[in-house]
N, C-alpha and C positions, 0 to 999 in steps of 0.2 A: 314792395311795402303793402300791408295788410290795411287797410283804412280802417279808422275807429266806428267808420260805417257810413251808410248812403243813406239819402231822404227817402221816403217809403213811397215813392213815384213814378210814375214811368215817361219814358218821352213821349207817349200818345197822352199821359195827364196832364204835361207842363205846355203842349200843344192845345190839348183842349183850353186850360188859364189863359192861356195868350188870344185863343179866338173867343173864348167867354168874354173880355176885356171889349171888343168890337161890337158887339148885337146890345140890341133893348133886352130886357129881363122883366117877366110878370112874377113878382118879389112876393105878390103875395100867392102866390100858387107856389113858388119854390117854397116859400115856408108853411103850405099847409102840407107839399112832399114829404119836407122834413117832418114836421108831427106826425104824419101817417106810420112814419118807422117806431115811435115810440107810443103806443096805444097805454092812454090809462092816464099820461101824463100831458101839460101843458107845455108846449117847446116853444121856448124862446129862442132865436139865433140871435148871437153878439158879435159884436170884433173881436175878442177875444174873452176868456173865460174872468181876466180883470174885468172888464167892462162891465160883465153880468153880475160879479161880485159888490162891485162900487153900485150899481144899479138897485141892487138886491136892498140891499142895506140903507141905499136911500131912503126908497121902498119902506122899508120898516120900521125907518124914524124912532131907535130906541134911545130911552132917555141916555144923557152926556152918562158916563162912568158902567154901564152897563157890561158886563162880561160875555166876552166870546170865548168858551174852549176852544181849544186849537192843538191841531198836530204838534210837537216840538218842531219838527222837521217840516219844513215847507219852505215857499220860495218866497225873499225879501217881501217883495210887492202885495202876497196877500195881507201881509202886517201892517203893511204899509198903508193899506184901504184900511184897515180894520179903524187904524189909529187915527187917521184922518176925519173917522164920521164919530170921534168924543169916546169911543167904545175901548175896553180893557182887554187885550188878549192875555188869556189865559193859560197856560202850555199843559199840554196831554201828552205822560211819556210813550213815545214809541218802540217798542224793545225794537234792539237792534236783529235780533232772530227772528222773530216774529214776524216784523213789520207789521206791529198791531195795537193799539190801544186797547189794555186791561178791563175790564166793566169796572174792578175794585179803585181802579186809578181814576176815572169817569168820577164815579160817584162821589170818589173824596177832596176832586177838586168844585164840585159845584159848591153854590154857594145861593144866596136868597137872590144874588145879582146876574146868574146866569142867565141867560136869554138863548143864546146861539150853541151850536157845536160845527165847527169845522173839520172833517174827518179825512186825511189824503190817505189814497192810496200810494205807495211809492214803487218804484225803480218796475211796474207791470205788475207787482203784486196784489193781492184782493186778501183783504182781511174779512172777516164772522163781523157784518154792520146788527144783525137782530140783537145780540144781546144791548149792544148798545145805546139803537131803535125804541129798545123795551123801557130803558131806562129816560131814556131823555122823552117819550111821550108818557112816561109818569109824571117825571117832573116840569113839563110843561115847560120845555127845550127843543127848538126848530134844530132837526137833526138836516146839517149839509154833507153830502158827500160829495168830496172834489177826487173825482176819477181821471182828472189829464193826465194822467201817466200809465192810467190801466185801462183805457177801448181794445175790448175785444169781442167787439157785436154788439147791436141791437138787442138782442137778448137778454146778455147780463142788466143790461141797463133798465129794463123794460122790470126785471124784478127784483128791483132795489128796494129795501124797506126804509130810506130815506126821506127828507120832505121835500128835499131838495138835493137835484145833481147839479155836478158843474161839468162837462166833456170837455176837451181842447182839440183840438186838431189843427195846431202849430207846424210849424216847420218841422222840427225832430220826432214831432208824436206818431207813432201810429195810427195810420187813414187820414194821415196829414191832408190838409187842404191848403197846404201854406196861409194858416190862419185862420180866425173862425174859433167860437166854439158854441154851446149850447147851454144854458139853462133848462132842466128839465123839473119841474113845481108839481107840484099833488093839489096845493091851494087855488082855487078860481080867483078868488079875489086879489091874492096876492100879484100872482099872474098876472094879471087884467093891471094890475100898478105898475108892475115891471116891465111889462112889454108897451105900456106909453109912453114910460119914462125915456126906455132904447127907442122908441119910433119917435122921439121928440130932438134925438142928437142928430145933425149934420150926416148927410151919408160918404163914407169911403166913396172917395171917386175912383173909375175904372184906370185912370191913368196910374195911381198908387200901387191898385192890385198888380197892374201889368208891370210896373217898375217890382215890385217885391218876385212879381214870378222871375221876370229875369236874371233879378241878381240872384235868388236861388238855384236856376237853371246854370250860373256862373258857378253857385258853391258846390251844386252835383258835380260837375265838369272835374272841380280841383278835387273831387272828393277821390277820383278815380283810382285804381292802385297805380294805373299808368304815369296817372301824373303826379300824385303826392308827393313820392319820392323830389323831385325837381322845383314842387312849391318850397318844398319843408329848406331843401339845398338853399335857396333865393332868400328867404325867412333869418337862415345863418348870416348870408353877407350880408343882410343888411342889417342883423342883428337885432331882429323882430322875431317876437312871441307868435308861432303859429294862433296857438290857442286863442290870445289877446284879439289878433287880427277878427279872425271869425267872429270871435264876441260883439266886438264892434260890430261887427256887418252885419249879424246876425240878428241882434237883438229885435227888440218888440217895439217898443216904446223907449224912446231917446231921454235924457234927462230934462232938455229943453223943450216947454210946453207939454210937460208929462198930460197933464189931465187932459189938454185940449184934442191929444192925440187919443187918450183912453176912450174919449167918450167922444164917440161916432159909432155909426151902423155899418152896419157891415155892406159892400158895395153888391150889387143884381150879380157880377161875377163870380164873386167870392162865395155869392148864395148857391148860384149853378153849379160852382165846383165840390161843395159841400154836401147837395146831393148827387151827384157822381161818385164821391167818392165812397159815402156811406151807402150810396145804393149799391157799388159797384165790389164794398166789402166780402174777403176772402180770406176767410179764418185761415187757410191752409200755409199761409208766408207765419203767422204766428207760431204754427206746431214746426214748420223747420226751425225757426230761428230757436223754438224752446227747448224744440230736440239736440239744435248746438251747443245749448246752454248746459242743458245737461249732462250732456257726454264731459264737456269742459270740468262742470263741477265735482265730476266724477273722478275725473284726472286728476282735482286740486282738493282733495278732502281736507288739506290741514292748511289754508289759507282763512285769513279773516276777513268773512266777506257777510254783510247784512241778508240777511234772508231766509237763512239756511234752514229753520223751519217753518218758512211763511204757507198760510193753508191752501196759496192757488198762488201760480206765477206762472207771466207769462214771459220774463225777463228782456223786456222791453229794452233794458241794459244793463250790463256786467260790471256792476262795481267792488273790488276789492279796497280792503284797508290796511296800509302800509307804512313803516315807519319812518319815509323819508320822500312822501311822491313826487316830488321836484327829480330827486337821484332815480327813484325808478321811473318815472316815467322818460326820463332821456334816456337811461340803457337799454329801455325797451323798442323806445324807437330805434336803437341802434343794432337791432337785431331784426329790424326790420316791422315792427308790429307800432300802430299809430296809438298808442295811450292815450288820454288826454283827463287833467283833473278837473274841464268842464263839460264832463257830460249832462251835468245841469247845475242848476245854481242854487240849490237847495241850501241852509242853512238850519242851524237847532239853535231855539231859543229857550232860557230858561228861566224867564221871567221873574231874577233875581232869587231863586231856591236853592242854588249851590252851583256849582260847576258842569256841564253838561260829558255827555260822554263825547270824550273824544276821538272816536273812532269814525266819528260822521266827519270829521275836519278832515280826516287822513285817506279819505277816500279817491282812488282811484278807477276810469275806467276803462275798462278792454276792448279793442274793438269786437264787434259784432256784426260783421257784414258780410255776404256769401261768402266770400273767399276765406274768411277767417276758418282753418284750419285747426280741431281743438286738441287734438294731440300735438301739431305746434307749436302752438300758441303757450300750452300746459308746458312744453319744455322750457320755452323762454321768460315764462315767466317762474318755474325753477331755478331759473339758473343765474335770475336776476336776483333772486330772496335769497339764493344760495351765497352770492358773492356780497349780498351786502352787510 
């Protein structure tokens, strides 16, 4: 069995989380580490990239009914802060080729109430932010860029024309830290709001982080091709949703006591592993995985799959679009290759303007992990389009 893919970690990283969990941590040297990676900008570290968004927005206190543009496509949760602090999201089309928001789409959704722009990057791709940039510091619009799905260096980040980044380094993302992410600000003053507000929440305790690395260090294990095969078997007799299961285990934030879990600090461990791991960043695992990517794509020219002219991809994940991903993705696995229709939780919202496109619902995605083979992979999933 092919797995849909492995945590971006190694067992000398989830050894180092486990003894990070043990030692005292000077939290404020780890976070002046981390700023030192990103010159120009104010680094905030959060629990996660919610935390810094709900922070954010506290932070800027705009009046009840105020408009955030926003990606169509992003995950529940940032709508979810949006709506909670009185504010209106806005939806920004995403072309599905592209993965890009239009300038002409920008400008024709502002309005006198616009305030914010929330900009994701998706599935590793990097969209043209200047034209955009251009526009929103005309009209006197705090341009966000939420990049959790597209780290790839210290670099890109460093020359963002943003006003603000959002980084993740979750469990699936790339330079994972199992958790964590950063706020990076152009604003001093804003800054200086933000980061008392995060230094005023409760801190993660180490015993949390070392429970999360475990149970991850559990999900690496089942991830294994060795053993998937024999999960997914167990899954059947007991007539459980692989997928469902991981979710649950998975997740970030539980539904019970969402906010009080959101809002905490990020724990002295979590800080250590975060600079470990961006210090310890290695572009070179990106060009293989983008180099498989693309052989694959190359195999599959006439599938529907998002991206296909995006202006930089690092394909962080392989999602195609299918007319029935429940059927394909069981036949797939039955060929051995781990499908899965949560390679993330992305949704499109269309803020009551018509119907969205549906090809984002129908999305399915491939595994991507060393073993993944893409002249095999290209057949099986031939031969699954072909039969259906």
């Amino acid at each position: 069995m092919v797995p849909r893919g492995r945590l971006d970690l190694s067992a000398a990283d989830f050894a180092f989380a486990m003894a990070a969990c043990c030692r005292r941590h000077n939290t404020e040297a780890l976070t002046a580490s981390l700023a030192a990676r990103f010159p120009g900008w104010h680094v905030l570290p959060a629990l996660s990239v919610r935390t810094a968004w709900d922070a954010l927005l506290a932070e800027l206190a705009l009046p009840a009914g105020s408009e955030v543009l926003v990606s169509d496509v992003t995950i529940p949760d940032m709508i979810r802060i949006v709506r909670e602090h009185g504010l209106t999201p806005v939806p920004l089309p995403i072309d599905f080729d592209t993965l890009s928001v239009a300038p002409d789409q920008f400008e024709r959704r502002m309005t006198a109430r616009s305030r914010l722009a929330l900009i994701a990057h998706l599935f590793g791709s990097r969209m043209d932010l200047g034209p955009l940039a251009a526009i929103a510091r005309k009209s006197g619009i705090l341009l966000i860029e939420d990049a959790a799905q597209s780290f790839a260096g210290c670099g890109l980040a460093t020359a963002s024309p943003a006003d603000v980044q959002l980084l993740s380094f979750g469990p699936i993302k790339t330079c994972t830290a199992l958790g964590g992410g950063l706020a990076l600000i152009r604003d001093s003053q804003l800054a200086g709001g933000a980061r008392q507000r995060l230094g005023s929440y409760p801190p993660q305790t180490a015993a949390a982080y070392l429970r999360r690395t475990a149970q991850f260090a559990g999900v690496q294990t089942l991830a294994s091709r060795w053993v998937l095969p024999y999960v997914q078997r167990l899954m059947m007799l007991a007539r459980s949703d692989l997928d469902q299961v991981l979710h649950r285990g998975t997740r970030g934030f539980s539904p019970a006591n969402y906010w009080k879990q959101l809002q905490r600090q990020p724990s002295g461990a979590l800080l250590a592993m975060l600079c470990r791991r961006i210090g310890n960043f290695d572009n070179s695992a990106i060009l293989r995985r983008s180099s498989r990517a693309v052989r694959l794509w190359e195999l599959l020219t006439d599938v529907c799959r998002p991206g296909t002219l995006a202006r930089e991809h690092t394909h962080w994940v392989l999602p195609i679009a299918v007319d029935d991903p429940v059927r394909f993705t069981h036949a797939l696995r039955q060929l051995g290759f781990d499908a899965t229709q949560r390679g993330s939780t992305l949704i499109q919202i269309t803020g009551g303007e018509g119907p969205g496109d549906g090809r984002w619902e129908r999305l399915v995605y491939l595994p991507n992990s060393l073993s993944m083979r893409p002249e095999q992979l290209a057949c099986a999933v031939r031969a699954v389009l072909a039969d259906g």
